[in-house]
N, C-alpha and C positions, 0 to 999 in steps of 0.2 A: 504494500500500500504506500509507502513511505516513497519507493523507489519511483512506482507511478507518477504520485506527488510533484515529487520532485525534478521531473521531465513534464511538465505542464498535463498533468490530467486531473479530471476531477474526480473526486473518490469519496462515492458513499460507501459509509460501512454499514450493515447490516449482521449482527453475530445471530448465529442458528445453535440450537441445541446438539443439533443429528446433522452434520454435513452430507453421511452417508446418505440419510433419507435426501436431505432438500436434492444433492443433487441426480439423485434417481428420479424426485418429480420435476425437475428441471430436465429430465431427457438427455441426463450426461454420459453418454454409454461410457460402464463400468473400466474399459480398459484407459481410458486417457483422463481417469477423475484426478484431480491435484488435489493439495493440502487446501487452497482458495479455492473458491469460485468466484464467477463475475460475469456480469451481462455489459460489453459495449455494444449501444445498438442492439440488432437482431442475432449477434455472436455471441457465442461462449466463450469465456475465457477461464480456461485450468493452470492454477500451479504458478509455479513465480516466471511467467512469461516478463524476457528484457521490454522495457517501453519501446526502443527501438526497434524492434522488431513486431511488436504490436501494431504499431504507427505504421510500419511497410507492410502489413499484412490487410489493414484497414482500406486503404488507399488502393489494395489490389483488389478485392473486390474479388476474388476467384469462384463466390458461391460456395463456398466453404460452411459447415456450421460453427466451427470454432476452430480456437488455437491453444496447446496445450504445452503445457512442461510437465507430463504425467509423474505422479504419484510424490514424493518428498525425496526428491534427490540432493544432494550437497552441489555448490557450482552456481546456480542462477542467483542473480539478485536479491538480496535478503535470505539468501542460502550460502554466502560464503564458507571457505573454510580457510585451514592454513595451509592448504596446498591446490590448485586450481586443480576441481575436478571437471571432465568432459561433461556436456548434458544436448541432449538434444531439444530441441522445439517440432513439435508438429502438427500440421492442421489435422481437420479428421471430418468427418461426415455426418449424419444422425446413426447410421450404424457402426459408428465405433469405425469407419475404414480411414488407416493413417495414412500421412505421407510424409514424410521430412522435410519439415518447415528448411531447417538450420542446424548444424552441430557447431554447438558453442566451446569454448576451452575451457571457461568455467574460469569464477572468479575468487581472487585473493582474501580474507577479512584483512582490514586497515585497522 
């Protein structure tokens, strides 16, 4: 959220009890659920997805349902660790079918 923020976007928060449930009635097929969730627009967005990469994914428009950084990996934004781990980004469909947004190197904490 912070990281969002802090790259010009606007962020409501909403906390849920059951993530698992909200996003199973949000229609978030099971294989690309993230720690977050988030609606920009008509999209989903899973997991600590980079703003910049958001922002290029928005802009492309591909008919996509959403963009994901599946499940709580170390590496993405507000996922640092002390050694850059790899992570991918990628879009996906309403039946769960991915594609490789991006492989990221994954980032440092400071």
């Amino acid at each position: 959220m912070v990281h969002l923020r802090d790259n010009g976007f606007e962020v409501d928060l909403t906390e849920v009890d059951d993530i698992v449930a909200f996003q199973q009635q949000s229609g978030i097929p099971a294989g690309v659920r993230g720690c977050h969730s988030s609606q920009v627009g008509d999209y989903k967005v899973e997991g600590h997805v980079p703003a910049d990469l958001l922002r290029r994914f928005l802009e492309e428009d591909r008919g996509q349902y959403g963009i994901s950084v599946p499940g709580m990996v170390a590496g993405p934004p507000g996922m640092e660790g002390a050694e850059p781990v790899p992570f991918d980004v990628v879009t996906f469909d309403e039946d769960g079918e991915t594609t490789l947004y991006e492989r990221r190197p994954g980032n440092v904490r400071e």
